[in-house]
C-alpha positions in Angstrom: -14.6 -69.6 -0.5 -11.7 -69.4 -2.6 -13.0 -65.8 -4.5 -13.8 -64.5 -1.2 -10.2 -65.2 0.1 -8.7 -63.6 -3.0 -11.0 -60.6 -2.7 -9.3 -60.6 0.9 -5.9 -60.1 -0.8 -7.4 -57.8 -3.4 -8.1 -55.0 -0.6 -4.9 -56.0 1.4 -3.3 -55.0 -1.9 -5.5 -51.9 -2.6 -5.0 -50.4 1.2 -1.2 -51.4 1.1 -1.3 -49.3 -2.2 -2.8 -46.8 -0.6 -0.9 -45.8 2.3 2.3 -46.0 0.3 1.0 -43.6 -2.5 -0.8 -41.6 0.5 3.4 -41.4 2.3 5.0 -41.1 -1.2 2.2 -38.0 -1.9 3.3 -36.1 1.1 6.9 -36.9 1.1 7.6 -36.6 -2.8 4.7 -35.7 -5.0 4.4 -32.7 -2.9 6.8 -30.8 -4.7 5.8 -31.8 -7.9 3.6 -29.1 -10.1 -0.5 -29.5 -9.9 -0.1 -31.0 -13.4 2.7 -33.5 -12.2 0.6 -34.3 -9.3 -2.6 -35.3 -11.5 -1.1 -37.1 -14.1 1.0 -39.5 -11.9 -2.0 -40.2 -9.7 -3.9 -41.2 -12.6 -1.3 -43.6 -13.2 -1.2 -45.1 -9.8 -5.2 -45.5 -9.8 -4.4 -47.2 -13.3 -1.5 -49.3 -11.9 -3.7 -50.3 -8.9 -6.3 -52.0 -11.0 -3.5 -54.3 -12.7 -2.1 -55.4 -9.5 -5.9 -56.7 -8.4 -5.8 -58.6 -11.4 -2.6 -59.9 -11.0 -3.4 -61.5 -8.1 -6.6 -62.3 -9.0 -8.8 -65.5 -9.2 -8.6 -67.8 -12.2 -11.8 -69.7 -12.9 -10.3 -71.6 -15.9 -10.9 -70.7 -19.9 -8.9 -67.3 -19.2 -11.3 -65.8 -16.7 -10.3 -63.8 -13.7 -12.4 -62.8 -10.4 -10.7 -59.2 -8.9 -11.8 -56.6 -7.7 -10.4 -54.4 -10.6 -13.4 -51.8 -10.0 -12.4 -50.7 -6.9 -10.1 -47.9 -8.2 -12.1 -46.6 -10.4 -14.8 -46.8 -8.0 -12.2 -44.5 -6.0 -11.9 -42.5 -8.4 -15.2 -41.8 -8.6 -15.2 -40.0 -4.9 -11.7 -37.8 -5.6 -11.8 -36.4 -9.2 -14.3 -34.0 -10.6 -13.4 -34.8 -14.1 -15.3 -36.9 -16.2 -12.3 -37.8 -19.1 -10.0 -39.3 -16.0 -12.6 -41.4 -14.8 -13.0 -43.2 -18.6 -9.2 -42.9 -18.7 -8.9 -45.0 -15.9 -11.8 -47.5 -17.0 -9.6 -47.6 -20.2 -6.5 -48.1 -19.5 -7.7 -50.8 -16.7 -9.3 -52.8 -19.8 -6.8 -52.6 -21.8 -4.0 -54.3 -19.1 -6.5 -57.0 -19.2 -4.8 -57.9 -21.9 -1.4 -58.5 -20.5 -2.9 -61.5 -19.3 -3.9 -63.0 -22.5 -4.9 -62.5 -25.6 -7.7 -64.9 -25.5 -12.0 -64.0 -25.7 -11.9 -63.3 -21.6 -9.2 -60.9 -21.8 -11.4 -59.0 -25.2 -14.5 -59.5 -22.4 -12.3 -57.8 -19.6 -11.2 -54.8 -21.6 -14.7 -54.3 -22.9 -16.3 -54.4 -19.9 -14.0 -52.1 -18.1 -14.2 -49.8 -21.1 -18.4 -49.4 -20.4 -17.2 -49.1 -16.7 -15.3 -46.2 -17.4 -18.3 -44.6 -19.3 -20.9 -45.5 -16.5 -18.3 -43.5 -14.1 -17.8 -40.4 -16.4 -22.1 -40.1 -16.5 -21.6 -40.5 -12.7 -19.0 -38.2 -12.3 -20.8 -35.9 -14.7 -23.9 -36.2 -12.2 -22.2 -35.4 -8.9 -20.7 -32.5 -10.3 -24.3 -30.7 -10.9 -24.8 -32.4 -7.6 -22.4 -30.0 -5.7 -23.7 -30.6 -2.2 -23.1 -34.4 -2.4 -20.9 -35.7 0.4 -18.4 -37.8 0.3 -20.8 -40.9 1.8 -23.1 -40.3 -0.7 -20.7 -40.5 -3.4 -19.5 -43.9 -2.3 -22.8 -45.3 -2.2 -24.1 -44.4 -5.7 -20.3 -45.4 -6.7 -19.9 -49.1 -5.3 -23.9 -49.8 -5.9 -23.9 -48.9 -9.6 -20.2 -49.8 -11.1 -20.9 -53.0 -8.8 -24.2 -53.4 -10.7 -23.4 -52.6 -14.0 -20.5 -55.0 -13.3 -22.2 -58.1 -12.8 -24.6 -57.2 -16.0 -21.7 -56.4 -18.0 -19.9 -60.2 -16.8 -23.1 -62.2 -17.1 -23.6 -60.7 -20.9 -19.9 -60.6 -22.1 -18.4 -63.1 -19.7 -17.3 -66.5 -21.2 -19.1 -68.2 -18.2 -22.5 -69.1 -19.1 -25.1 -66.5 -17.5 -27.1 -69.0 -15.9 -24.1 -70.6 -14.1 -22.8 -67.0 -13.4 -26.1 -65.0 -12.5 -27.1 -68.9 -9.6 -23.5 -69.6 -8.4 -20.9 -66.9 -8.7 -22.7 -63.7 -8.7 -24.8 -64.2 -5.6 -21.0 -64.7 -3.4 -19.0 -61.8 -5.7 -21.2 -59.3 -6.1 -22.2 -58.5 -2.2 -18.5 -59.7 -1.5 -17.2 -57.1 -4.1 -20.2 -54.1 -2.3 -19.0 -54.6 1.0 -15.3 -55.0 0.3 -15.4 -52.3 -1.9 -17.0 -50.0 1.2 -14.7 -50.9 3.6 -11.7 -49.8 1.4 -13.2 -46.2 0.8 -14.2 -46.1 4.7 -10.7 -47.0 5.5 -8.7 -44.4 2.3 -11.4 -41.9 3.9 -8.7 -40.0 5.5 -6.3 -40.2 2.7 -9.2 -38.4 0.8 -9.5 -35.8 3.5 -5.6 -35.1 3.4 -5.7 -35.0 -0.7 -8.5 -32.5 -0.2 -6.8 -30.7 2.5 -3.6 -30.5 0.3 -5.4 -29.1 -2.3 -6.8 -26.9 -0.7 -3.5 -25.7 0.7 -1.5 -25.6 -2.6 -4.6 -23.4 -3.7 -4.3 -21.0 -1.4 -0.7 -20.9 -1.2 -0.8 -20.2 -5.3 -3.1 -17.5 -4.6 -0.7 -16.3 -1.5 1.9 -16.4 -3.7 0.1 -14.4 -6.6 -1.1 -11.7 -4.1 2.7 -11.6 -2.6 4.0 -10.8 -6.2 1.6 -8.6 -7.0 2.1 -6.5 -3.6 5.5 -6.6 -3.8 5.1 -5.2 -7.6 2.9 -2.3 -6.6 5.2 -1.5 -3.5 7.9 -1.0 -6.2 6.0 1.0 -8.4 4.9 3.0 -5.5 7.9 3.3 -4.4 9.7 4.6 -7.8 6.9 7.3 -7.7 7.4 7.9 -4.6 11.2 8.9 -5.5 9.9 10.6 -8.8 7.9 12.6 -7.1 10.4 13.3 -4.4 13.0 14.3 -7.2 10.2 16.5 -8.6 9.2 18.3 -5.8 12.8 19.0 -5.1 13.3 20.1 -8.2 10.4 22.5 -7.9 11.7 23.9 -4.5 14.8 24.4 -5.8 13.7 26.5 -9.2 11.2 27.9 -7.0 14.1 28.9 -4.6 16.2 30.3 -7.4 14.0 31.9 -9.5 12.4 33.7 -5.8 16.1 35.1 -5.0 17.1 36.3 -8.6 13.4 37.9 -8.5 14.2 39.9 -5.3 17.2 41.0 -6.7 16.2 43.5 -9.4 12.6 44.1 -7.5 14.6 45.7 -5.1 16.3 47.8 -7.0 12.7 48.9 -8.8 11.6 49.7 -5.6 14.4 51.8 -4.3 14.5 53.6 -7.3 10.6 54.6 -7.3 10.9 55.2 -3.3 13.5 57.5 -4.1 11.8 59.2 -7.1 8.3 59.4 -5.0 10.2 60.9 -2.3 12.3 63.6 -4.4 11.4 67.0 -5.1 9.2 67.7 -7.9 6.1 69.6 -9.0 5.0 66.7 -11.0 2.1 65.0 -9.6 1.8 62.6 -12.2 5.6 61.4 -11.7 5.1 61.4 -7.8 1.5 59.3 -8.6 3.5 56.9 -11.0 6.2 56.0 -8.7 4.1 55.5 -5.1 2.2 53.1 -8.3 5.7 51.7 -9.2 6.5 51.3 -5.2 3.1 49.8 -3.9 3.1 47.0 -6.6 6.9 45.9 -6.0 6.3 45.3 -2.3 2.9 43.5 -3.5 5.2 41.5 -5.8 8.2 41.2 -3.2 5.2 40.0 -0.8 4.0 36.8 -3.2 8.0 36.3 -4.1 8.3 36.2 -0.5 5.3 33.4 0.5 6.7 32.0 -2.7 9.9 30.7 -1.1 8.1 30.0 1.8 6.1 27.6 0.7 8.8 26.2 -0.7 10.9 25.6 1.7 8.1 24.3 3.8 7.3 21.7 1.1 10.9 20.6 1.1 11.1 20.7 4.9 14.2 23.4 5.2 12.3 26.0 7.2 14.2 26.8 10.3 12.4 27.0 13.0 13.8 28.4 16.4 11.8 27.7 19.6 12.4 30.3 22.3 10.5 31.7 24.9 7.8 34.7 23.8 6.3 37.4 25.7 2.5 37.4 24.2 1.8 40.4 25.1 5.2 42.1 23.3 3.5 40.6 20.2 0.0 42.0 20.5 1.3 45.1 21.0 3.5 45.0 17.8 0.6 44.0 15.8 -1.5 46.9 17.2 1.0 49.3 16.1 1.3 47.5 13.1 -2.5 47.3 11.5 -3.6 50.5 13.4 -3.0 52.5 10.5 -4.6 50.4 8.1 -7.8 50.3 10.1 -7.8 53.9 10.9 -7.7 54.6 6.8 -10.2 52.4 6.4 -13.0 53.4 8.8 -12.5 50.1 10.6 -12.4 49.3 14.8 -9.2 47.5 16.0 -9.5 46.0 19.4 -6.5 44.2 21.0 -6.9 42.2 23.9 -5.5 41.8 26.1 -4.7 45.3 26.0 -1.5 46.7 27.4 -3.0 47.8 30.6 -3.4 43.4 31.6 -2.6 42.5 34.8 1.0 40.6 35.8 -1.1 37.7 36.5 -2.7 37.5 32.7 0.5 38.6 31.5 1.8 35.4 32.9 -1.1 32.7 31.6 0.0 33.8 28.6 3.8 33.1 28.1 4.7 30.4 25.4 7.8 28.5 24.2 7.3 29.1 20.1 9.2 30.6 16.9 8.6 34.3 17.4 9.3 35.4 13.1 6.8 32.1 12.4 4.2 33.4 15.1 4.1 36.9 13.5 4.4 36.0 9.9 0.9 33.7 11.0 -0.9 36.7 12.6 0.4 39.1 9.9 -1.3 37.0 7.2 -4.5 36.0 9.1 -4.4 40.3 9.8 -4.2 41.0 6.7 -6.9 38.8 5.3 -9.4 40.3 7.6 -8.6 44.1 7.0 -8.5 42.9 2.6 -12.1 41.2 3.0 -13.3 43.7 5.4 -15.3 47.2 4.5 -17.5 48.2 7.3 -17.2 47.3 11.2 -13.7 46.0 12.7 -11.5 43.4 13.5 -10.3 41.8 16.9 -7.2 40.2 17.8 -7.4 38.5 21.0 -5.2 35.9 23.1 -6.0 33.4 25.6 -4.8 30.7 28.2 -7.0 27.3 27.8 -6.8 23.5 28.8 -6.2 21.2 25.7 -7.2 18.3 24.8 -4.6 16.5 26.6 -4.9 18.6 29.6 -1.7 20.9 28.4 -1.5 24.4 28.3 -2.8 25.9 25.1 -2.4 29.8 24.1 -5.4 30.3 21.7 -4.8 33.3 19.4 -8.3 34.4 17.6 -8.8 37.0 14.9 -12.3 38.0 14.3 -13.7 40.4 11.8 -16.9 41.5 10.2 -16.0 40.6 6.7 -17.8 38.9 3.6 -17.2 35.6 5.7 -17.2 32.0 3.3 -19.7 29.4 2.8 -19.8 26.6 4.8 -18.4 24.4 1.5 -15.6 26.6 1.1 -14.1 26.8 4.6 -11.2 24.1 4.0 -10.7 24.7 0.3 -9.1 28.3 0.7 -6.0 26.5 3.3 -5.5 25.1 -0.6 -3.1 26.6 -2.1 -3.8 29.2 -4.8 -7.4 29.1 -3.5 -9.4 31.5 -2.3 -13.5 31.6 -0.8 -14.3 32.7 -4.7 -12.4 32.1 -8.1 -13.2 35.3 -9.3 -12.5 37.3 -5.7 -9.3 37.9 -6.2 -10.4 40.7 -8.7 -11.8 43.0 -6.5 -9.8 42.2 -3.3 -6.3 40.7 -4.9 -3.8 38.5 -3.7 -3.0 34.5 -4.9 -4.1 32.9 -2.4 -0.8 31.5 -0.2 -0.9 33.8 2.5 -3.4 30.7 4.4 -1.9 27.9 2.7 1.5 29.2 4.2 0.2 29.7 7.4 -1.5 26.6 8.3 1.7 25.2 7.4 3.8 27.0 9.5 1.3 26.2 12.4 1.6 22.3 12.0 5.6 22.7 12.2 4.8 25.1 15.5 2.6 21.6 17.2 -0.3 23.4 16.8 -3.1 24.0 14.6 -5.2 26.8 12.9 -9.2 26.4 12.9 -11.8 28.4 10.8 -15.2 29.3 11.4 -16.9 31.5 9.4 -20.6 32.3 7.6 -21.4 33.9 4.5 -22.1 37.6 4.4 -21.4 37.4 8.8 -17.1 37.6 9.3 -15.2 35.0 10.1 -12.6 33.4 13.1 -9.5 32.4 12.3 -7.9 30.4 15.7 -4.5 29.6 16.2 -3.5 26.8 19.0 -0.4 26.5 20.2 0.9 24.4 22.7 2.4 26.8 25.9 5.6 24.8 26.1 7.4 23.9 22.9 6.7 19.7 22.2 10.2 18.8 21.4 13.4 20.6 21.8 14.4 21.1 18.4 15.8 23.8 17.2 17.2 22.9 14.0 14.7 22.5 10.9 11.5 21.1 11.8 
């Protein structure tokens, strides 16, 4: 009766110890680092087994009746490491012997020493045993180290083994089971919250590692970001200065050889030489011109100037403009709407846009159809539509009956310095900015500029833009 009542304080102790390590964890040890964490709990299992034997029960000759096991028996059920769990057996052993120095005490510390080896095998086991639960655990825990226990005490113990094994055994050992059960039923929730906590730290280490590295890559994106801001304006600049102090003595070539193809002489070969000289420098004043363009389009300084626009003032200047070139080329030219519209077409088709941007767009999307074209026409038509968005749309379409572009191709030549072919600018010229430039120039207009086209059967250029102007800017876009 006396063991059972001191067994009684034994777990009083243990689940006194328990709550005030579980409030000390969550209050203190919380801030301490993992290693801190583990190192001072292993004490405290450690410390816990001392206390049971301080208060234990003296039979006399030096022995002592505890329940000394239970923390490692705990331990058992929270760590996954097999060294802590003989650590603990250990260490309990050898406070055995600040209770004497005597053959018990020897008996004590051995036996808790083989304890501590019987709970690293276990612990070994349940870790290959992954889906154990926590019941489980407990069971093959407080049955074994309980079992080994009582063999260890009835072999090593200084109380005879018959006398153990008939009169002390039979009360400590189920004593010991069931106490020892209703301690790791009642720290179940502790275990839960050290699990939980662990859990949490975990993931707020990994939070913390995926914070720093995000917040490392958004600098480093962000310093390319400005290099590559500080590059590109470093290219629109030289692009811009090197453009202007090109124009300046390419004009002068060209006013010279229009002056010398226009001037009186019987020499065909000079007058041959300088429409030569004249024809390349407005080729060259063309690219210097979609040069710094594209430039200023890059570094977002191209004006642009919404006003309204007659549509049908600009059909008509294109008309005039590409008739020649279609006429000394064999080719069809159809406008339409023609001049002769009605007021009431003539109306659909007003629009709210930049009226140099809008020309510059048709110019190039002209041109490209008379260069790729050798045989049939071209057709430049406008029209009133319904957008997606139910707003008014003015569609203008150029259509010819050129070497069209494969199906593969038809968003590669908006590239710059891309064309349908690699090798096509041999035969037909040009560097490949003129559609590059305008698809540009339609995006800062709110619209947008469509292709359709098949190999060896034209193609469609389309241009949307919205009827009235999106925004009211009028500054640079």
């Amino acid at each position: 009766m006396e063991i059972f009542k001191v067994y009684l304080v034994n777990i009083s102790i243990l689940t006194t110890f328990a709550y005030l390590f579980n409030l000390a964890y969550n209050l203190i040890f919380s801030k301490l680092s993992r290693a801190s964490k583990y190192g001072l709990s292993v004490l405290i299992f450690i410390l816990a087994g001392w206390l049971t034997m301080y208060f234990g029960f003296d039979v006399g000759n030096g022995a002592k009746f505890d329940l000394r096991v239970v923390p490692l028996i705990f331990g058992l059920v929270v760590y996954s490491n097999p060294v802590t769990l003989f650590l603990i057996g250990l260490c309990i052993g050898l406070l055995r012997l600040t209770f004497g120095l005597d053959y018990a005490a020897w008996a004590g510390t051995l036996n808790l020493t083989l304890l501590g080896i019987v709970a690293a095998l276990l612990c070994a086991w349940f870790r290959r045993r992954k889906t154990f639960s926590y019941l489980r655990k407990s069971v093959f825990a407080v049955l074994v180290i309980n079992i080994v226990n009582t063999i260890d005490i009835s072999l090593f113990g200084k109380i005879p083994p018959h006398h153990y094994l008939n009169e002390i055994a039979p009360i400590t050992f189920p004593t010991g089971v069931i106490l020892s059960f209703f301690f790791l039923i009642m720290i179940r929730d502790f275990q839960k919250n050290q699990s939980r906590m662990e859990q949490l730290s975990r993931t707020n280490r990994l939070l913390h590692v995926r914070t720093r590295d995000l917040n490392q890559a958004k600098n480093e994106l962000e310093q390319k970001a400005t290099q590559l801001e500080t590059a590109s304006r470093y290219k629109s600049e030289f692009l811009a200065n090197m453009s202007h102090e090109i124009k300046t003595p390419l004009n002068s070539i060209m006013i010279l050889s229009e002056m010398q193809a226009e001037s009186d002489t019987s020499d065909e070969d000079r007058h041959r030489y300088a429409h030569l000289i004249l024809q390349s420098g407005r080729e060259l004043l063309t690219l210097v011109n979609d040069i710094l363009d594209l430039s200023k389009v890059e570094a977002g300084k191209l004006d642009i100037v919404l006003q309204p626009i007659d549509t049908n003032e600009v059909l008509r200047y294109m008309e005039e403009q590409f008739m020649p070139i279609a006429e000394s080329k064999g080719l069809t030219f159809v406008v339409s709407p023609s001049a002769e519209q009605t007021a009431e077409t003539a109306a659909q088709l007003k629009l709210e846009s930049d009226p140099m941007r809008l020309n510059q767009i048709l110019r190039n999307l002209l041109s490209n159809a008379f260069k790729f074209t050798e045989k049939g026409g071209i057709e430049l038509s406008a029209s009133a539509v319904k957008g997606d968005d139910g707003r008014e749309e003015i569609l203008f379409e150029v259509r010819d009956t050129g070497v069209g572009i494969e199906a593969d191709k038809l968003e590669a030549i908006f590239e710059v310095f891309r064309q349908e072919d690699g090798s096509i600018n041999r035969k037909y010229g040009g560097a490949g900015l003129g559609l590059a430039i305008s698809r540009q120039l339609a995006e800062l207009l709110r619209g947008h500029l469509e292709l359709s086209s098949e190999k060896g059967a034209g193609s469609c250029f389309t241009l949307r833009l919205p009827a009235q102007a999106a925004c009211t800017e009028r500054g640079n876009s």
